[in-house]
C-alpha positions in Angstrom: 0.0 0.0 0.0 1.6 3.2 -1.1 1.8 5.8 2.2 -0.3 9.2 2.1 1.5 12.2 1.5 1.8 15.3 4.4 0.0 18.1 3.9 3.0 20.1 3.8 4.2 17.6 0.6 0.5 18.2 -0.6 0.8 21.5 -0.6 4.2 22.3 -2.0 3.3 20.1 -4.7 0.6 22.1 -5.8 3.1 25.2 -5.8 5.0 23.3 -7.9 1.7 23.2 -10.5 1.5 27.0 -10.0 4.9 27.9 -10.3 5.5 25.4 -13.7 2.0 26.6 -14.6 2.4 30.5 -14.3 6.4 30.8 -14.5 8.3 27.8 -16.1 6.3 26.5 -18.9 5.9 30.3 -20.4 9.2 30.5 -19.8 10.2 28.0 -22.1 9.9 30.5 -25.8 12.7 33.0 -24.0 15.0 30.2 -23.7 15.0 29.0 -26.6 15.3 32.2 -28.0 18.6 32.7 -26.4 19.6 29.1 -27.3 19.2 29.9 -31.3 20.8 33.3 -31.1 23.9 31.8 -29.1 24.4 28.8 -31.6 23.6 25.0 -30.7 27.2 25.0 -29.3 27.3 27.6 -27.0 27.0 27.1 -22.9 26.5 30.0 -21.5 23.4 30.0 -19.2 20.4 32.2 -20.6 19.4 35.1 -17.8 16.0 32.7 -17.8 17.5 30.2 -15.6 18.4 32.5 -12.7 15.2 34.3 -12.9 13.3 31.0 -12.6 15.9 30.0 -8.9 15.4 33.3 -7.6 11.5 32.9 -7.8 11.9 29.2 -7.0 13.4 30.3 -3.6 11.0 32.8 -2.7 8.1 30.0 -3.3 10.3 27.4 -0.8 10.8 25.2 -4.2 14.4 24.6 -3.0 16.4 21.8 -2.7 13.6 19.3 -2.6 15.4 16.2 -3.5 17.5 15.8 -0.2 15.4 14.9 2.6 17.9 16.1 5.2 16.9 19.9 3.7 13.5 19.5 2.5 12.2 17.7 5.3 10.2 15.2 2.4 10.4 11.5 2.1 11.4 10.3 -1.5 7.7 9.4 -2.0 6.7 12.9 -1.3 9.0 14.3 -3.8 8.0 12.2 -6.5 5.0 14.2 -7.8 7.3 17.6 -7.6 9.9 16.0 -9.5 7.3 14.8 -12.2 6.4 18.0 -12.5 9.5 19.2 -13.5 10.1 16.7 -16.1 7.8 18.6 -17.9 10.2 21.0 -18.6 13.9 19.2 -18.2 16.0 22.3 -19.9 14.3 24.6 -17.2 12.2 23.1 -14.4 15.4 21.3 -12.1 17.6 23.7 -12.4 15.2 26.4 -11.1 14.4 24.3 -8.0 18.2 23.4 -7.7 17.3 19.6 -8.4 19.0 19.1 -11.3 21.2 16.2 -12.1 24.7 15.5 -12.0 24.6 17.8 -9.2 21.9 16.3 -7.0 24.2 13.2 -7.2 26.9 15.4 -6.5 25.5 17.0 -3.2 24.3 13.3 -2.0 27.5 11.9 -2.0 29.3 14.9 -0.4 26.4 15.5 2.1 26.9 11.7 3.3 30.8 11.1 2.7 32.2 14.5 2.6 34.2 15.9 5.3 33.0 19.6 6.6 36.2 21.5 5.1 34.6 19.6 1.7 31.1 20.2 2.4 32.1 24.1 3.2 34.3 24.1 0.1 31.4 22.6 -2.5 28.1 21.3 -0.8 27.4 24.9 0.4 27.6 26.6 -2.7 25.8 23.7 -4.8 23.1 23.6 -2.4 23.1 27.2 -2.6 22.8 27.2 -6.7 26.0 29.4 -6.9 28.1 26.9 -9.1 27.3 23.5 -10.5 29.3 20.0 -10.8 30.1 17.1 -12.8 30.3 13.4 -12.2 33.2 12.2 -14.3 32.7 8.1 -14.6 32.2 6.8 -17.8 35.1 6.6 -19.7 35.4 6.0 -23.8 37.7 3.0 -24.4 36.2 0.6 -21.9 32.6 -1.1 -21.6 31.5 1.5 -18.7 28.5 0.1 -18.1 30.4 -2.4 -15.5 32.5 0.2 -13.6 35.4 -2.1 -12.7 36.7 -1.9 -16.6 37.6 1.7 -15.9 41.2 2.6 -16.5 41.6 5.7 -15.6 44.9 5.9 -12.8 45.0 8.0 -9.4 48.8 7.2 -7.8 49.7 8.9 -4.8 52.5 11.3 -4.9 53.4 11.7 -1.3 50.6 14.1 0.1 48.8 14.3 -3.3 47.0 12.1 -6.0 48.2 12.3 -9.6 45.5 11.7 -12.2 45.4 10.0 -15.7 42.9 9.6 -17.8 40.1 10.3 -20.4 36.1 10.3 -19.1 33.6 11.0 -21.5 29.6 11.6 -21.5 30.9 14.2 -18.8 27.5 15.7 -18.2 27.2 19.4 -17.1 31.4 20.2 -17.3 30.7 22.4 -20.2 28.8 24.7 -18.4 30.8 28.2 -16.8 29.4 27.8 -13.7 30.7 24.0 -13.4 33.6 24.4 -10.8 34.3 21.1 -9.7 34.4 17.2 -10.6 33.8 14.2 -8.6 36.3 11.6 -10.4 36.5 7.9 -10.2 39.6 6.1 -11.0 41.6 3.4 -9.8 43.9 3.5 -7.1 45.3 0.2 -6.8 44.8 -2.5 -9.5 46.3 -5.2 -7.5 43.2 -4.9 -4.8 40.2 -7.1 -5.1 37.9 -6.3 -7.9 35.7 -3.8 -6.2 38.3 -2.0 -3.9 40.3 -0.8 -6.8 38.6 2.4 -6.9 38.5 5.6 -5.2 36.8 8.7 -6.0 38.3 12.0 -5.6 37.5 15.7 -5.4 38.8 17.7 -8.5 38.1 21.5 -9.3 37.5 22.1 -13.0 40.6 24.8 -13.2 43.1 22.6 -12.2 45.9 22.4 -14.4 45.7 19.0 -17.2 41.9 19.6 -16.8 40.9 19.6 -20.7 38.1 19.7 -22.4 38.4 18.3 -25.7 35.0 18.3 -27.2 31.3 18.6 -26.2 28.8 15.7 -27.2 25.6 16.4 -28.9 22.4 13.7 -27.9 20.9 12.7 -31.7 22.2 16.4 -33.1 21.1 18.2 -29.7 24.2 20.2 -27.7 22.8 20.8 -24.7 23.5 24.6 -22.7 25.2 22.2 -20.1 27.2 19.9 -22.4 28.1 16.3 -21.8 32.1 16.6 -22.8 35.2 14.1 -23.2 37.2 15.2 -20.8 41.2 14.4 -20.7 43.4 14.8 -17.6 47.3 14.8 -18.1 48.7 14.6 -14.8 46.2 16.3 -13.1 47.8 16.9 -9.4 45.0 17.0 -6.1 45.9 16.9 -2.4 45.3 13.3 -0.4 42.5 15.0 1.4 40.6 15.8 -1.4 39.6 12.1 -1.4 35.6 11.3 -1.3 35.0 8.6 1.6 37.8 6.4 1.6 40.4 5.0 -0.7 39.1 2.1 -2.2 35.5 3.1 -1.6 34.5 4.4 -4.8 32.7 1.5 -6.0 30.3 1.3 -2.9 30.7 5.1 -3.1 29.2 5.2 -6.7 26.1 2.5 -5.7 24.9 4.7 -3.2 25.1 7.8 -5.7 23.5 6.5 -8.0 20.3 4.4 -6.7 18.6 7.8 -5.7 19.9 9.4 -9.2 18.2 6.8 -10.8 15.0 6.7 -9.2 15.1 11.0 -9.9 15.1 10.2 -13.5 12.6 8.3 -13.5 10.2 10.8 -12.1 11.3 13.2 -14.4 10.5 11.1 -16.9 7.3 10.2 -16.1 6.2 14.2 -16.4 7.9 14.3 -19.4 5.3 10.8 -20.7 2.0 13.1 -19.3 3.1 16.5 -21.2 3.2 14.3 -24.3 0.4 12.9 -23.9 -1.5 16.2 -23.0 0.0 17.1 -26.6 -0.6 14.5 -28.2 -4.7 14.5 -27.1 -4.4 18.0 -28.2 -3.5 17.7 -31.6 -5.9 14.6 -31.8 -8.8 17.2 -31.3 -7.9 19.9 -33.1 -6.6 18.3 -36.3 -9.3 16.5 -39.2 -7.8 13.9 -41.6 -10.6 12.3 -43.8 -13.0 13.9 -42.7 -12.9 13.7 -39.2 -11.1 14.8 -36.2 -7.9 12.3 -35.2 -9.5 11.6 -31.6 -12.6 9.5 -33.7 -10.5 7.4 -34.9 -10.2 3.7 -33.3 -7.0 3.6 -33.9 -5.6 7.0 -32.3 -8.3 5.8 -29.3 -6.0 2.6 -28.7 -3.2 5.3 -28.4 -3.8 7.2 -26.2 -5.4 4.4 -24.2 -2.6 2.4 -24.2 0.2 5.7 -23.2 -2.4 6.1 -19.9 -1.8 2.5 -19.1 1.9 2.3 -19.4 2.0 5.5 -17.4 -0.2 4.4 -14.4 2.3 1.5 -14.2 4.8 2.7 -14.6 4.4 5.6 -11.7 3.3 2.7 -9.9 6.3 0.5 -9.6 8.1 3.9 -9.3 6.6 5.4 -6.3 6.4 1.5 -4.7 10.9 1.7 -5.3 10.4 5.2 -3.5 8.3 4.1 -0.7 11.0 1.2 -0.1 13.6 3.5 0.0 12.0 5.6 2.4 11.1 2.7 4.5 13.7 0.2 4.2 16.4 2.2 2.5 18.6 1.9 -0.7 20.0 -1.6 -1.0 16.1 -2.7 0.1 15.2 -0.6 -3.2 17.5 -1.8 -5.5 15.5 -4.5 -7.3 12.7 -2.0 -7.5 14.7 0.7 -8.5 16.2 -1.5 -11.4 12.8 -2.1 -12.6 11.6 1.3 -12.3 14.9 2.5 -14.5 13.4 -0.3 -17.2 10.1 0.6 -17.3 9.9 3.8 -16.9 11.8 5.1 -19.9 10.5 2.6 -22.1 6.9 3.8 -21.4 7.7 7.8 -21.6 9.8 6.7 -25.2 6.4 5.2 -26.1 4.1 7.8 -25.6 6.8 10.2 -26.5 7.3 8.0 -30.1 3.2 8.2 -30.3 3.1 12.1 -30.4 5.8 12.7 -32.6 3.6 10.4 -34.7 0.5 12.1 -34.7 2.1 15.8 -34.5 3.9 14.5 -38.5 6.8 16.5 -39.4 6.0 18.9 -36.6 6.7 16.2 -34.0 10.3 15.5 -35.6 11.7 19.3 -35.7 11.8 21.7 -32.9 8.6 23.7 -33.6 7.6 21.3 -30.6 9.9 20.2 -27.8 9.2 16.1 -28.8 12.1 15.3 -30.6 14.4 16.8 -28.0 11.8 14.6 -25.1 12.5 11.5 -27.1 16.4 11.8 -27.7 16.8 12.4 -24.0 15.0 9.8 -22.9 16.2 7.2 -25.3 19.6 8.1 -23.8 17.9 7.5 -20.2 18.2 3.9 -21.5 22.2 3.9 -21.6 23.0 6.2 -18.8 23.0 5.4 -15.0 23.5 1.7 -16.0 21.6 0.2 -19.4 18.7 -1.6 -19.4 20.6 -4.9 -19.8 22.6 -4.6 -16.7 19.3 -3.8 -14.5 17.6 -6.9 -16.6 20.5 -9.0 -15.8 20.7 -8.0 -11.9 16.6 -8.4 -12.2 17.2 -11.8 -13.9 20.0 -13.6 -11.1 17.9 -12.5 -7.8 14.3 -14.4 -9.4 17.0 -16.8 -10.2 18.0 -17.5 -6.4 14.7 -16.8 -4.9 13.2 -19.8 -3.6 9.6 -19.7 -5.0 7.0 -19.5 -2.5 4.2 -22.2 -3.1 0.4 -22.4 -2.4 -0.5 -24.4 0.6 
């Protein structure tokens, strides 16, 4: 049975309707207006953005995503966070629950010392600068994070890094002042105690940015970039956690992440939908508006189904978490990661279908929806690792017969 929500989470989450209603969603034509102008390429962050915080703020649409500030379970944020995927450029970022960053301030608020929670939580969860998460790398299968190469040796009292990362989302952004890095520190160590992840400002020198990736064609203002670091020197105590920890470090960074995506995503399936029940209504094609038609019926029937469920098994990973905690979750949360953008890439797919050529160009915002989430599907672990983790624990459960 899924928990009620408090009437404070009730009634912030109605804010959140007003302030997407009244602020975000007409802010939408302004940014892209500053977006064309710029050039696809461009990064720097369109006057919009901090218009949208500084009103976010004053409305107490801050920080939702960690309970230890909001006060909210990670049931109760759900339905804000769906909300916002209604607008993914725009939306997180004005309520500071954005990723890599939210990632970012988890991991430091639960394994950061204070000097590094001074240095970097503050100002992140104060919307001053923003992060990246530097993981994946380009010449190894990431998707199992004990292939990656990259090398942090100590050098007396500092770490000396080598490396190149890739898929570096958000380091191509101005206001992105620092990394979190995982590398290895010791090969020799047992498979998943090779790693450590480490602390590292974006201006330190053999920090380079070689390129910026686009998703299908799209740069986005933030940039996912290959990154290369030449003998990038930190000090020891810039290390997150523990040495050797990173692989532990990273599970618990990114079960939350992933379950944050996933409500995004499902806001991003209903504002499809709306536009795709929209266009059914107002446009005739033989004679007739689309929404008589049988077939467009099974449609939209069919995107309200896979929604429902999916928000379902989504909100049953969140109440876990909140009740049980992470590890609990993490069957759930695989599903949820599954399912979830496979249903909004559905509905998405099914609008972009009935808008025609409108749906495929950026006279609507559906082609940049589905290239986003069709990349939900590769990052924070593919669907074939969660099917495969899904696949070995039905494996060892010992069915539970019928008396």
């Amino acid at each position: 049975m899924i928990a009620e929500a408090s009437p404070r989470a009730r009634e912030l989450t109605e804010r959140m309707t007003v302030f997407m209603r009244d602020h975000v969603l007409p802010a939408e034509p302004k940014y892209d207006a500053y977006r064309a102008a710029a050039g696809p390429e461009d990064h720097s962050v369109p006057p919009v953005v901090e218009e949208l915080k500084l009103r976010a703020q004053e409305l107490g649409l801050w920080n939702l995503f960690l309970p230890s500030e909001s006060g909210l379970t990670q049931l109760e944020y759900a339905p804000i966070a769906e909300l916002s995927g209604w607008s993914s450029d725009l939306a997180p970022e004005a309520i500071n629950c954005q990723a890599p960053d939210t990632g970012n301030m988890e991991l430091l608020h639960l394994l950061g010392t204070p000097e590094q929670a001074r240095e970097w939580l503050e100002p992140l969860l104060a919307g001053r600068i923003r992060s990246a998460f530097a993981m994946t790398e380009p010449d190894v299968a990431s998707s199992d994070a004990t292939n990656i190469g990259t090398r942090i040796e100590r050098d007396r009292d500092h770490y000396v890094i080598t490396g190149r990362k890739w898929w570096i989302t958000g380091a191509a952004d101005p206001r992105c002042a620092v990394l979190i890095l995982m590398g290895k520190t010791d090969p020799s160590a047992p498979v998943h105690r090779q790693q450590t992840m480490v602390i590292v400002p974006m201006d330190t020198p053999g920090v380079t940015v070689e390129r910026d990736l686009s998703i299908f064609g799209r740069h986005d203002q933030h940039g996912h970039v290959e990154l290369r670091l030449d003998g990038v020197r930190v000090p020891v105590t810039n290390v997150l956690g523990e040495e050797g920890g990173g692989f532990a470090a990273a599970q618990a960074r990114l079960g939350p992440g992933r379950i944050h995506h996933c409500m995004r995503a499902l806001g991003a399936a209903e504002r499809a939908l709306a536009m795709l029940t929209d266009r059914a209504h107002r446009r005739v094609a033989f004679g007739a508006p689309l929404a008589a038609q049988g077939m467009l019926q099974e449609q939209v029937a069919e995107s309200r189904l896979q929604i429902e469920q999916a928000r379902l098994l989504c909100h049953q990973a969140c109440q876990v978490i909140d009740t049980a905690g992470n590890k609990a979750a993490r069957h759930l949360v695989s599903m949820a990661k599954v399912a979830v953008p496979r249903a909004a890439t559905a509905v998405i797919d099914r609008a972009i279908q009935v808008h025609g050529g409108a749906g495929l160009c950026d006279s609507t915002p559906l082609a940049a929806m589905y290239g986003w989430h069709r990349a939900m599907r590769l990052f924070d672990g593919p669907d074939e690792v969660h099917l495969q983790s899904l696949a070995k624990a039905e494996l060892a459960r010992t069915p539970v017969l019928p008396v």
